[in-house]
Residue frames as qw, qx, qy, qz and C-alpha x, y, z in Angstrom:
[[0.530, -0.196, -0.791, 0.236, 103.91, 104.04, 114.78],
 [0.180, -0.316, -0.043, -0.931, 101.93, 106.51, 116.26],
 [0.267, 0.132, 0.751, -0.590, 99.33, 106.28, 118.92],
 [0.095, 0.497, 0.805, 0.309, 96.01, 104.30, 118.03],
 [0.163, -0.175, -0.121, -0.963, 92.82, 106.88, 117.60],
 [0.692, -0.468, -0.454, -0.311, 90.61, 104.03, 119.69],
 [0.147, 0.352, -0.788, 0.483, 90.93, 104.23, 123.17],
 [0.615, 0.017, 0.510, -0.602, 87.50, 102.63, 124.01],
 [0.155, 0.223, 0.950, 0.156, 85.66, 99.39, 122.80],
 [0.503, -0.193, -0.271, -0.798, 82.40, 99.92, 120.52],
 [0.353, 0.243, 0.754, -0.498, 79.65, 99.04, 123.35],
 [0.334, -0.133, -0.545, -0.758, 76.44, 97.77, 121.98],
 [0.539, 0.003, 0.529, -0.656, 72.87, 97.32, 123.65],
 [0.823, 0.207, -0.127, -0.513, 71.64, 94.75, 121.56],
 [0.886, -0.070, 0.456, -0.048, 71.64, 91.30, 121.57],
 [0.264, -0.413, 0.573, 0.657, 74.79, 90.02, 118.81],
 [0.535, 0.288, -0.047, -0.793, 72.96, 89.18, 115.60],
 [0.176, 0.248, -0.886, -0.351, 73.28, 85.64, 114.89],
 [0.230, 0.295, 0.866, -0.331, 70.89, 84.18, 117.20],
 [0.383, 0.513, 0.198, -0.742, 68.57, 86.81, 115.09],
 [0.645, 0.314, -0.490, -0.495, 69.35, 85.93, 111.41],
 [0.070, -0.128, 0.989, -0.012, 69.65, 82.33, 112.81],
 [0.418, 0.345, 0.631, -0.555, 65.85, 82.40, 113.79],
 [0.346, 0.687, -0.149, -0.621, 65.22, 84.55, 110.63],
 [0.180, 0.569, -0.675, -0.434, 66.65, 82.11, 108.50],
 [0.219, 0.034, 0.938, -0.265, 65.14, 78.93, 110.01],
 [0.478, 0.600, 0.412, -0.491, 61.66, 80.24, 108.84],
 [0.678, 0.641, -0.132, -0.335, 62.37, 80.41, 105.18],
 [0.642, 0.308, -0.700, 0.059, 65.24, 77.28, 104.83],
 [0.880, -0.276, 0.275, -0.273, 63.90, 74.58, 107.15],
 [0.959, 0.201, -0.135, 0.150, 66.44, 72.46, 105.33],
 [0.197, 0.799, -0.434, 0.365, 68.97, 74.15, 107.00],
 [0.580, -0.548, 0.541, -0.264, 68.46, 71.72, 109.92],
 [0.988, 0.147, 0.037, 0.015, 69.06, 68.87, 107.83],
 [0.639, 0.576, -0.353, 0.368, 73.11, 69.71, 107.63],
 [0.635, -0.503, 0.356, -0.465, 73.12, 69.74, 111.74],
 [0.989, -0.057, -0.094, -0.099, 75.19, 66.92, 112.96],
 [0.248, -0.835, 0.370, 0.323, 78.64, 65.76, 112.91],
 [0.647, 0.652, -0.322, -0.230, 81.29, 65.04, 110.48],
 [0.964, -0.119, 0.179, 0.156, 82.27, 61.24, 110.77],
 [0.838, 0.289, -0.169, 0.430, 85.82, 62.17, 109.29],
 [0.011, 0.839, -0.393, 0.375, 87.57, 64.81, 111.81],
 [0.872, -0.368, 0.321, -0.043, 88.35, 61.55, 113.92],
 [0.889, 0.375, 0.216, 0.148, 90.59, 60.88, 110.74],
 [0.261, 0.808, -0.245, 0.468, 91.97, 64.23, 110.15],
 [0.216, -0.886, 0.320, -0.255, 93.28, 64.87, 113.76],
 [0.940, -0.297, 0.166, 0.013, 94.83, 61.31, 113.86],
 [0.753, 0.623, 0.083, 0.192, 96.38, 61.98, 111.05],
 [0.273, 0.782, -0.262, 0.495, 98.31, 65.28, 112.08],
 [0.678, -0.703, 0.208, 0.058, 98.79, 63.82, 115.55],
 [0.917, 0.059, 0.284, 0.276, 100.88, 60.93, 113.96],
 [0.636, 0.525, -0.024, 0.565, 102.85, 63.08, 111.68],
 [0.007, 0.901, -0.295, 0.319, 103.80, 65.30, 114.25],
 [0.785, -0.480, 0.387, -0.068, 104.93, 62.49, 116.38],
 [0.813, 0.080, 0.160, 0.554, 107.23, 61.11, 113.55],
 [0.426, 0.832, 0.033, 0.355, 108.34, 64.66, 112.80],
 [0.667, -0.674, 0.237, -0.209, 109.24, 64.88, 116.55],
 [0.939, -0.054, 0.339, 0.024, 110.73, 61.90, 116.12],
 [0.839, 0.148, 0.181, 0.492, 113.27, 62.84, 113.42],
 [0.149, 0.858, -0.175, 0.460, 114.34, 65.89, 114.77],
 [0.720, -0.693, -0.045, -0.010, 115.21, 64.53, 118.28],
 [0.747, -0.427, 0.168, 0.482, 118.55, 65.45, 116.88],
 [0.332, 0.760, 0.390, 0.401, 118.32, 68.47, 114.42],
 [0.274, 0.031, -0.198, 0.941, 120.14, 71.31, 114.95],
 [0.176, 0.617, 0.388, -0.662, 117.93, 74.38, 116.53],
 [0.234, 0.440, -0.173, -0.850, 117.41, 76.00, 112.81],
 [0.269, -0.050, -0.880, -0.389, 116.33, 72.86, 111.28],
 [0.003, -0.420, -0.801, 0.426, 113.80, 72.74, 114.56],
 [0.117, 0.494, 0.249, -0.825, 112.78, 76.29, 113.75],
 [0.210, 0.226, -0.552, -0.774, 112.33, 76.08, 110.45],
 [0.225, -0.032, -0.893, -0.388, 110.50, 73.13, 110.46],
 [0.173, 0.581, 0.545, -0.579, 107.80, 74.28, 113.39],
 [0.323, 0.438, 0.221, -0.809, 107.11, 77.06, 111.36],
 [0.447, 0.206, -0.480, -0.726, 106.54, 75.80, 108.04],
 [0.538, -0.140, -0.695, -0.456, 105.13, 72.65, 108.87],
 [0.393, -0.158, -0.837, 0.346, 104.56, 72.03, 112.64],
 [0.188, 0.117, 0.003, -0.975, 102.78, 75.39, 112.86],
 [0.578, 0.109, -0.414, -0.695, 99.98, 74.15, 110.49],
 [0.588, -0.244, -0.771, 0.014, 99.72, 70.99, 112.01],
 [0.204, -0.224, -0.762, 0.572, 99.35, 72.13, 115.35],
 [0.364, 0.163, 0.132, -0.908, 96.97, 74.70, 114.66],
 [0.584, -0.097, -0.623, -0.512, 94.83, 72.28, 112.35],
 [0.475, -0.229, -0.840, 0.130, 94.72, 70.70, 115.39],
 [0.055, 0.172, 0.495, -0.850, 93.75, 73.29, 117.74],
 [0.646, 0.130, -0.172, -0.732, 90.96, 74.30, 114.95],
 [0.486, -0.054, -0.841, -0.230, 90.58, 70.64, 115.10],
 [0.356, -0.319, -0.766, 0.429, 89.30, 70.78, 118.94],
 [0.262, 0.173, 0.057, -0.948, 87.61, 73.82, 118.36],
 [0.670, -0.107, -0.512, -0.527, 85.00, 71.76, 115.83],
 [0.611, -0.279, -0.739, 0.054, 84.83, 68.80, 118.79],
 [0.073, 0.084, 0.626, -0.771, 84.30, 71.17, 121.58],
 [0.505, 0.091, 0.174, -0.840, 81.16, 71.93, 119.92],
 [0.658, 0.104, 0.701, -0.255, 80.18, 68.02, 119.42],
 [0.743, 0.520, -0.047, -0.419, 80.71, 67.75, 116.01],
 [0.205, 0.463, -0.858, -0.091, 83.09, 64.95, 115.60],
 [0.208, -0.137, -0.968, 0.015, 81.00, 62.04, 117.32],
 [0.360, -0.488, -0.738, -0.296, 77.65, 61.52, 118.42],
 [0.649, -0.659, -0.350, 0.148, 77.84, 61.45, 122.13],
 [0.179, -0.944, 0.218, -0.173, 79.60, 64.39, 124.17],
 [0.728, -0.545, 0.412, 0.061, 81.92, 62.13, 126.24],
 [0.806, 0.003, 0.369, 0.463, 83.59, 60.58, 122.67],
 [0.199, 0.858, -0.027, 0.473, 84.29, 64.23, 121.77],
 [0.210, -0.955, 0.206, -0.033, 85.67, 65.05, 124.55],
 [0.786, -0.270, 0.409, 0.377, 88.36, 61.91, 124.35],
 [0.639, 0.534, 0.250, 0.494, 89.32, 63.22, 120.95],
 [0.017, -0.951, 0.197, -0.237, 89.86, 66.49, 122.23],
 [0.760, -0.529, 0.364, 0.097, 91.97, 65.23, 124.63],
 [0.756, 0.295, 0.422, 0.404, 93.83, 63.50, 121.54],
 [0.444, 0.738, 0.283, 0.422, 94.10, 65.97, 119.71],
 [0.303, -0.928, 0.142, -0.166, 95.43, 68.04, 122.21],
 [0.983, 0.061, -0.047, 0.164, 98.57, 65.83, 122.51],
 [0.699, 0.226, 0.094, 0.672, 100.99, 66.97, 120.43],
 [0.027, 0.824, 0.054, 0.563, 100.43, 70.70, 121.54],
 [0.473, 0.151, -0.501, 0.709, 102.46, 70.32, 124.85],
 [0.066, -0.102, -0.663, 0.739, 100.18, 72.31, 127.01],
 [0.065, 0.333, 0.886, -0.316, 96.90, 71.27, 128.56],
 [0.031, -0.045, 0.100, 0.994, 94.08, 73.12, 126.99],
 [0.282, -0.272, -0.734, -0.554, 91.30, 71.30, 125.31],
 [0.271, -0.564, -0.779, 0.039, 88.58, 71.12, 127.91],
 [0.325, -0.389, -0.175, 0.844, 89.17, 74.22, 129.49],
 [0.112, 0.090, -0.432, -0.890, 88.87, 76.05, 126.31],
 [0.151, -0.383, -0.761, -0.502, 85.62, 73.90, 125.62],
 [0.263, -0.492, -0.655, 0.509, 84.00, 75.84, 128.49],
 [0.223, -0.540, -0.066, 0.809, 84.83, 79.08, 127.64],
 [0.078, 0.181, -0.458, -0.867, 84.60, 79.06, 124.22],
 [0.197, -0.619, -0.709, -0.274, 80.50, 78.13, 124.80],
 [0.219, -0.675, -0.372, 0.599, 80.58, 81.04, 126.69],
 [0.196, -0.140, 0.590, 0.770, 82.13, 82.81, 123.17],
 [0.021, -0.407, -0.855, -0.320, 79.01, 81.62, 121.59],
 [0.227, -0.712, -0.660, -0.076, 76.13, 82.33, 124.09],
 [0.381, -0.768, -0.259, 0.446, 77.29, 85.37, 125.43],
 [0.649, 0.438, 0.229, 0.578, 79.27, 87.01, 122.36],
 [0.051, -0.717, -0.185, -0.670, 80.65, 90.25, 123.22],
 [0.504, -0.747, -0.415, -0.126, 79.46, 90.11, 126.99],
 [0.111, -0.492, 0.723, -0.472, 82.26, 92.30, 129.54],
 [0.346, -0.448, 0.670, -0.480, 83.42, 89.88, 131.80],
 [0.870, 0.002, 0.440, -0.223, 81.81, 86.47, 130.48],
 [0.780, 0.622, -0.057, -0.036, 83.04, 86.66, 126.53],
 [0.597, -0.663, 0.265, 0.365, 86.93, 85.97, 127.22],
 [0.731, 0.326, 0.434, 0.414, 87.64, 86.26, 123.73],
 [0.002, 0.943, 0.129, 0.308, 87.49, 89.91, 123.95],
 [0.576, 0.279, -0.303, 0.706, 90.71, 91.46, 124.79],
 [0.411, -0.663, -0.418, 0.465, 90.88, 92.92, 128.70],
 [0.182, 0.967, 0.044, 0.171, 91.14, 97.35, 128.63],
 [0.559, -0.714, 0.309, 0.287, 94.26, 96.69, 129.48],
 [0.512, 0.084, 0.699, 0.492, 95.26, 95.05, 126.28],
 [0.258, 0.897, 0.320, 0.163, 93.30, 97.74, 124.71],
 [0.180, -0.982, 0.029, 0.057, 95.20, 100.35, 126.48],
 [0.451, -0.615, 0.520, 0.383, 99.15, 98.78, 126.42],
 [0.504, -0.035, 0.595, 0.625, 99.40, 97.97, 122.64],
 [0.137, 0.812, 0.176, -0.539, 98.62, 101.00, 121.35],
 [0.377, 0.792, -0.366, -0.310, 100.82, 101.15, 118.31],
 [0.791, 0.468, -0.344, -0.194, 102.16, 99.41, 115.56],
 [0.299, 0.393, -0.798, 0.345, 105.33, 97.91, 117.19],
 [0.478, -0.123, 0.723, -0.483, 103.33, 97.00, 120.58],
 [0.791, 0.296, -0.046, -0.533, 100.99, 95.65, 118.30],
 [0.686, 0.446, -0.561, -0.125, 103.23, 93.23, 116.73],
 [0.154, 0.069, -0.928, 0.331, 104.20, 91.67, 120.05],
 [0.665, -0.018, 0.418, -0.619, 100.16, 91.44, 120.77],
 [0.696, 0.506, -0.429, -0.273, 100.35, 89.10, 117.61],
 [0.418, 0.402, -0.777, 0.247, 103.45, 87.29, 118.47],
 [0.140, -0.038, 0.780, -0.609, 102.16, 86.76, 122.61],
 [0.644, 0.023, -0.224, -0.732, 98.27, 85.50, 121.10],
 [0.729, -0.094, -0.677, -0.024, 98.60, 82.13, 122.14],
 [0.338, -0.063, -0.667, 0.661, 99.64, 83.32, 125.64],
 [0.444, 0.083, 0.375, -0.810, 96.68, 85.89, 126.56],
 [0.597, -0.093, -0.644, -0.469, 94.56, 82.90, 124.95],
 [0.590, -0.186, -0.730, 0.291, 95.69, 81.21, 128.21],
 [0.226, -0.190, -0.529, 0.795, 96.31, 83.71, 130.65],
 [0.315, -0.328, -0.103, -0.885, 92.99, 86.37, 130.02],
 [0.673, -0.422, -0.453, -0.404, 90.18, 83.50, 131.12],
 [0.604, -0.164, -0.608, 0.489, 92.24, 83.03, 134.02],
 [0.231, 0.086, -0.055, 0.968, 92.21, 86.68, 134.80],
 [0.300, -0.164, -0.230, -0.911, 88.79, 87.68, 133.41],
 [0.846, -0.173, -0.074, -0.500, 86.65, 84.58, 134.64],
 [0.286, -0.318, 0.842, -0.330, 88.36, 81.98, 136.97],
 [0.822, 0.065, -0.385, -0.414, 87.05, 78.56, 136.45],
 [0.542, -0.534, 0.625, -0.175, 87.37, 75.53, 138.86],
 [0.351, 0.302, -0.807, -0.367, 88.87, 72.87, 137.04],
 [0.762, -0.168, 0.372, -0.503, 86.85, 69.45, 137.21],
 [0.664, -0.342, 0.665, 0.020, 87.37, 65.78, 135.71],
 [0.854, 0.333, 0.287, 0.278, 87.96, 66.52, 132.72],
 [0.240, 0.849, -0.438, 0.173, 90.67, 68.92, 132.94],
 [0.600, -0.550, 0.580, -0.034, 92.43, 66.43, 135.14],
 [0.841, 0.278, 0.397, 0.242, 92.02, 63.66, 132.77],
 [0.238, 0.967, -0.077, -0.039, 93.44, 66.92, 130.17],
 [0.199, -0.814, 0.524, -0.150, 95.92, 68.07, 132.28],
 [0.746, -0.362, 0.558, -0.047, 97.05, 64.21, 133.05],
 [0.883, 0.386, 0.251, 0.097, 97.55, 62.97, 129.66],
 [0.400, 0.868, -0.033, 0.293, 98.89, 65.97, 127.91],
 [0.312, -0.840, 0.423, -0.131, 101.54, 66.32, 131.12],
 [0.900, -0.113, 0.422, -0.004, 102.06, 62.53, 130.82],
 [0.748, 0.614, 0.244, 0.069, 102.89, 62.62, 127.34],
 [0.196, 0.883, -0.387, 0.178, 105.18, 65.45, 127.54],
 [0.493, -0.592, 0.637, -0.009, 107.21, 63.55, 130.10],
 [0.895, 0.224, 0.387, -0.005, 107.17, 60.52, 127.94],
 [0.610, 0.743, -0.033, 0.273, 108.37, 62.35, 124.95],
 [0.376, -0.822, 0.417, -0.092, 111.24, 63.86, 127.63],
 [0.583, -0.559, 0.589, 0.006, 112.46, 61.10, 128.60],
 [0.770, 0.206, 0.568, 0.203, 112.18, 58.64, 125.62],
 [0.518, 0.742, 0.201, 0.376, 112.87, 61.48, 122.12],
 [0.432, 0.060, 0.005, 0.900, 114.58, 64.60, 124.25],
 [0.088, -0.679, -0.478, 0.550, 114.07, 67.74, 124.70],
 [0.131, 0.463, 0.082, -0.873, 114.03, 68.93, 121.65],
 [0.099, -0.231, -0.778, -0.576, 111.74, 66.94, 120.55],
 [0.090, -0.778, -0.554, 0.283, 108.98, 68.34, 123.05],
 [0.013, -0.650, -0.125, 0.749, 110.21, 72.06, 122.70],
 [0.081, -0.190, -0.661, -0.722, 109.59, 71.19, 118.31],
 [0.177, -0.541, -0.819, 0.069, 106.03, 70.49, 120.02],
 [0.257, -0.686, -0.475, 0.488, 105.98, 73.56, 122.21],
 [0.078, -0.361, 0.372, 0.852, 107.39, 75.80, 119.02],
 [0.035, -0.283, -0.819, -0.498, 104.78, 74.57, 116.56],
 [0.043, -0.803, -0.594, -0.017, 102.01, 75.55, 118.82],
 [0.202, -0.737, -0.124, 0.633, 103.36, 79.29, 119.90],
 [0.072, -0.244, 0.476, 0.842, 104.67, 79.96, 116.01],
 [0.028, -0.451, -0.769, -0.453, 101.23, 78.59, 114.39],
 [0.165, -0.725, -0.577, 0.339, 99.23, 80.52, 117.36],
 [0.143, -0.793, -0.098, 0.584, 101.13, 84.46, 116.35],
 [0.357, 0.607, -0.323, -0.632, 102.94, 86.43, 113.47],
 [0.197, -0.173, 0.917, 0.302, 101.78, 83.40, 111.21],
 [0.319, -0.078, -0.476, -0.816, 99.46, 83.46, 108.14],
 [0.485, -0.254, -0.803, -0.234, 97.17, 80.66, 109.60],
 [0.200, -0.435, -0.634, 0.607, 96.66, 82.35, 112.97],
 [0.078, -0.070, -0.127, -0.986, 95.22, 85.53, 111.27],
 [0.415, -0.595, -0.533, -0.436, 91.53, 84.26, 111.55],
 [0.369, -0.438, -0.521, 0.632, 92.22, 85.44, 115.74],
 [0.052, -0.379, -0.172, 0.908, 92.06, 88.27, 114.92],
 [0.206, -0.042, -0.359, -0.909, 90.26, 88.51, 111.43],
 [0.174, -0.446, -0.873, -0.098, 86.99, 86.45, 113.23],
 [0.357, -0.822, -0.395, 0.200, 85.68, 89.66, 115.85],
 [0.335, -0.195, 0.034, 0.921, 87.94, 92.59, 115.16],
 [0.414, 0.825, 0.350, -0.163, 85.86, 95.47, 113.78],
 [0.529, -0.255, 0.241, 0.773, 87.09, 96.99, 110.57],
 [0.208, -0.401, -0.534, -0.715, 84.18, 98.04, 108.98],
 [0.261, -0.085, 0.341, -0.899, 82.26, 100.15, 111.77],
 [0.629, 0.154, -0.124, -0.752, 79.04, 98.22, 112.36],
 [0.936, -0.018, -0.214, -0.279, 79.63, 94.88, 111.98],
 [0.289, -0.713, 0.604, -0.207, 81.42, 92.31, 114.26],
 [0.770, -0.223, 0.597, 0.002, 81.86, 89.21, 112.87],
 [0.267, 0.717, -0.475, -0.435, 83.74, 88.29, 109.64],
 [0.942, 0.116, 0.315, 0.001, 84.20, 85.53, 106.90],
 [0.073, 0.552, -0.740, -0.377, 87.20, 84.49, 105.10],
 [0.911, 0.263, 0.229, -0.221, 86.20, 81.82, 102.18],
 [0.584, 0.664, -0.447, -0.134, 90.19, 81.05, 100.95],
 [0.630, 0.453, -0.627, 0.074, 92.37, 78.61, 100.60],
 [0.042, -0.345, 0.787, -0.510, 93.56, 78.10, 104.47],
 [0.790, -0.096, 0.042, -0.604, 89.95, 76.97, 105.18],
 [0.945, -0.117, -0.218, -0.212, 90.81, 73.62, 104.26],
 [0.444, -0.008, -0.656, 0.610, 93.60, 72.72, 107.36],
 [0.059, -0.103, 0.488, -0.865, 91.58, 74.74, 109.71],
 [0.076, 0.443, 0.893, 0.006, 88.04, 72.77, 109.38],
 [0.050, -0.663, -0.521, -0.535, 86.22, 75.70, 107.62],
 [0.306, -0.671, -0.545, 0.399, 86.27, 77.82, 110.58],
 [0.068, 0.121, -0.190, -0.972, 86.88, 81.62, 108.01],
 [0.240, -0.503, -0.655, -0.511, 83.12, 80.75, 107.45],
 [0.211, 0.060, -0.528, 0.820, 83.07, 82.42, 110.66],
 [0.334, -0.013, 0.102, -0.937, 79.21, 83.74, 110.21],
 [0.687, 0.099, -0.647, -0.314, 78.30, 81.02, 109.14],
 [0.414, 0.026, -0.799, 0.435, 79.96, 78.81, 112.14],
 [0.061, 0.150, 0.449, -0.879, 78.25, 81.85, 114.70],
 [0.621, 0.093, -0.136, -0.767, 74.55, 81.83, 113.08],
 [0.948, -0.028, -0.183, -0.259, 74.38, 77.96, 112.91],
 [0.144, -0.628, 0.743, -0.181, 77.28, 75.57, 115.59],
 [0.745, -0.107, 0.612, -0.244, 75.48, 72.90, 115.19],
 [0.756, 0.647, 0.021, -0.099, 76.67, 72.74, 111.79],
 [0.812, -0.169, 0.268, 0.489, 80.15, 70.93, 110.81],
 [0.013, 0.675, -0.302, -0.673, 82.56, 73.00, 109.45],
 [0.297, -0.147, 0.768, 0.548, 82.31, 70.62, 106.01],
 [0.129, 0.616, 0.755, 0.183, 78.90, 71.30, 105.66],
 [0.007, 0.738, 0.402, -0.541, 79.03, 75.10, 106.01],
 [0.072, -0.080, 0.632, 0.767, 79.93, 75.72, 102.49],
 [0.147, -0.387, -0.806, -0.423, 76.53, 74.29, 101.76],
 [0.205, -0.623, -0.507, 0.560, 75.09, 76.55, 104.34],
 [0.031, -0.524, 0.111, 0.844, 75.95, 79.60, 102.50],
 [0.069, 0.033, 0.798, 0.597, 74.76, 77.91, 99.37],
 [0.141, -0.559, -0.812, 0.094, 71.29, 77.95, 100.66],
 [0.135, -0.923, -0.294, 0.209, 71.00, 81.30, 101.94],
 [0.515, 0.407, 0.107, 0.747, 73.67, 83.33, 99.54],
 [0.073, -0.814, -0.142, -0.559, 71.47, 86.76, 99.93],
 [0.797, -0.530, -0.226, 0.181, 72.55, 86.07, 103.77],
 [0.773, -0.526, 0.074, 0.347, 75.86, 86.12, 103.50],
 [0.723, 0.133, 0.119, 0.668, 77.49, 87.67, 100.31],
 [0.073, 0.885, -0.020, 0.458, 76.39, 91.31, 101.25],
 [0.671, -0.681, 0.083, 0.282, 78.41, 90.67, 104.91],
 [0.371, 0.783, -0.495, 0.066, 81.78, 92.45, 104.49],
 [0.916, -0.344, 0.032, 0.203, 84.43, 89.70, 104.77],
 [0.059, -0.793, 0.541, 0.274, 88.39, 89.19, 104.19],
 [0.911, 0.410, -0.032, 0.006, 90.14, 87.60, 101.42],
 [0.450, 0.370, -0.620, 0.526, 94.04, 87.32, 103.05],
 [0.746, -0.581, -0.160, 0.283, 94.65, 86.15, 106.88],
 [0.789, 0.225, 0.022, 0.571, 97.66, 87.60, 106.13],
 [0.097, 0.552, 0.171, 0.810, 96.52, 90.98, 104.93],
 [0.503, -0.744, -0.351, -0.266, 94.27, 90.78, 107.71],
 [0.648, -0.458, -0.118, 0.597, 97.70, 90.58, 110.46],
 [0.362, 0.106, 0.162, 0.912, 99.07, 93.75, 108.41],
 [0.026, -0.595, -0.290, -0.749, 96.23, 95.68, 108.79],
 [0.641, -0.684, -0.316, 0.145, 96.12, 95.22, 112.26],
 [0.610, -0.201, -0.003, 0.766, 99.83, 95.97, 112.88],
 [0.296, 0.109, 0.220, 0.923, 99.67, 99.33, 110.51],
 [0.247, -0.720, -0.446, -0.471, 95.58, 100.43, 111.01],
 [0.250, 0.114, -0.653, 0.706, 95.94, 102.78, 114.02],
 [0.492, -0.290, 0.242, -0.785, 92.32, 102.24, 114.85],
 [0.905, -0.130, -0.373, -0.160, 92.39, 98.77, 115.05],
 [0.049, 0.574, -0.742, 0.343, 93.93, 97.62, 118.17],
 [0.159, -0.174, -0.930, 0.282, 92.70, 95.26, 120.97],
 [0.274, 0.581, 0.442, -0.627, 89.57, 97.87, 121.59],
 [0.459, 0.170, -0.362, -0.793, 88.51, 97.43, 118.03],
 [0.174, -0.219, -0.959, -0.055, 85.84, 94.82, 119.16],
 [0.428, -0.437, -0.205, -0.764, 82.34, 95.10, 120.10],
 [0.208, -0.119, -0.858, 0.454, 81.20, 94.37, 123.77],
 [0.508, -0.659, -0.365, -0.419, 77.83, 94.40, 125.79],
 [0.064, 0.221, -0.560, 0.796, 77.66, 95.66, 128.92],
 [0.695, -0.126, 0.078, -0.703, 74.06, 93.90, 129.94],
 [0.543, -0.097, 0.791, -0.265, 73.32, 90.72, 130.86],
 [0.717, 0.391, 0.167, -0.552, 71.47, 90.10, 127.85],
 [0.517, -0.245, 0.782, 0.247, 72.20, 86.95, 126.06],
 [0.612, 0.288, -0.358, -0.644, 71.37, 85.50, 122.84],
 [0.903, -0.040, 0.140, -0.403, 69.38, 82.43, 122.42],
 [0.696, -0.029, 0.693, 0.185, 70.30, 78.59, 122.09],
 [0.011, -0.202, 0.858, 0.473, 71.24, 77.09, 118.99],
 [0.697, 0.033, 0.405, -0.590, 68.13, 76.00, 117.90]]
């Protein structure tokens, strides 16, 4: 448990590379725009796992605390994250047509996760996108502070465990944002709701709520794509796929190069992305365990929070096209 052997972030002058092979790719598989759109069934999925967390809620509102725990992590975990990855795919407009019935689903979908997030996030994380990398715009990128205090293997494990909190607190920190009218609406439902669930189920049937999202969010197999999407472990390249098994609760989002070369593409249809353009994508190093991917964090002492890649230039990369 030794100090790490990074105490700086790999800086790059270039633009990130998707917008490039995106372009690059467009020119020799024009049919790539033909999978561009959105997928008519994530309206289906996130009802789905609201509801069942609400009856799961619902028959714990008298469960002893270890029956609570237990049952966040093994199944309220996964449901709340499917849902978080579920408002990830509708921030970026791929559940309905029109912006505005995306954003009510977010909202929705944002429910059963006890604190206010969805719009917020959908700001930032188009900043994520167009700016990948950037100091001071990309908030996905862990502050040099978080570089500098979890330095080893033990800090490390509480950077893991506290991932759902600097999710919240960094953009505050790093890039302030004035809320507008749809974080109210957000912030009004999701506050509503909780009180609802207060007063009518208990309190510990909100804090099953508020456990599901913090255990699914840290040391938990299905949170590993945080870290395994933009860590560097392989000098050289900064973005990473993962093509197993979790994929399908988390709307395809280990296609991760895939997702970051083409957003305008549902996560059900990026399978068939890669089909199209293999040579693309199977020489890209990926990972093949979320899991493995939390253990090598925890035990690699050059992977910490400053194994990521950041610009330090205005330069952007292009729209979606």
């Amino acid at each position: 448990m030794g100090n790490s052997l990074r105490s700086d972030f790999y800086v790059s002058y270039t633009d990130e590379p998707h917008a490039t092979r995106r372009k690059e790719m467009l020119e020799k598989y024009p049919q790539i725009k033909e999978l561009y759109g959105y997928d008519t069934r994530t309206k289906y999925i996130t009802l789905w796992w609201v509801l069942s967390q609400f009856i799961v809620a619902y028959t714990l509102r008298e469960a002893s605390w270890g029956t609570i725990f237990f049952v966040a992590y093994f199944f309220g975990a996964i449901a709340n994250h499917a849902l978080f990855l579920a408002m990830h795919e509708i921030s970026h407009n791929l559940a309905f047509p029109k912006p505005w019935q995306n954003r009510v689903l977010g909202v929705f979908a944002n429910i059963t996760t006890s604190v206010p997030h969805f719009s917020m996030f959908q700001r930032y994380h188009m900043e994520h996108h167009q700016y990948q990398g950037v100091t001071g715009i990309d908030t996905d990128v862990p502050t040099e502070y978080e570089g500098w205090f979890f330095s080893n293997s033990l800090k490390k494990i509480f950077f893991v465990i506290l991932m759902p909190l600097a999710y919240v607190v960094r953009p505050l920190l790093v890039k302030p944002k004035k809320p507008g009218f749809w974080e109210a609406i957000n912030w009004s439902v999701v506050i509503g709701i909780d009180l609802i669930i207060l007063y009518t189920l208990g309190h510990k049937s909100l804090l099953y709520f508020l456990l599901s999202s913090i255990l699914g969010s840290g040391m938990h197999p299905i949170a590993g794509h945080f870290i395994a999407e933009h860590y560097v472990f392989i000098q050289g390249q900064e973005t990473y796929s993962y093509y197993g098994p979790l994929n399908l609760v988390v709307f395809n989002v280990g296609f991760h190069n895939e997702h970051h070369d083409f957003p305008r593409v549902p996560g059900n249809k990026l399978a068939q992305l890669r089909a199209i353009a293999p040579e693309y994508y199977d020489c890209l190093p990926r990972h093949v365990s979320w899991c493995k991917v939390i253990w090598d964090f925890v035990v690699d002492p050059d992977v910490t929070p400053f194994a990521r890649v950041v610009r330090k230039s205005n330069r952007v990369s292009s729209k979606d096209e």
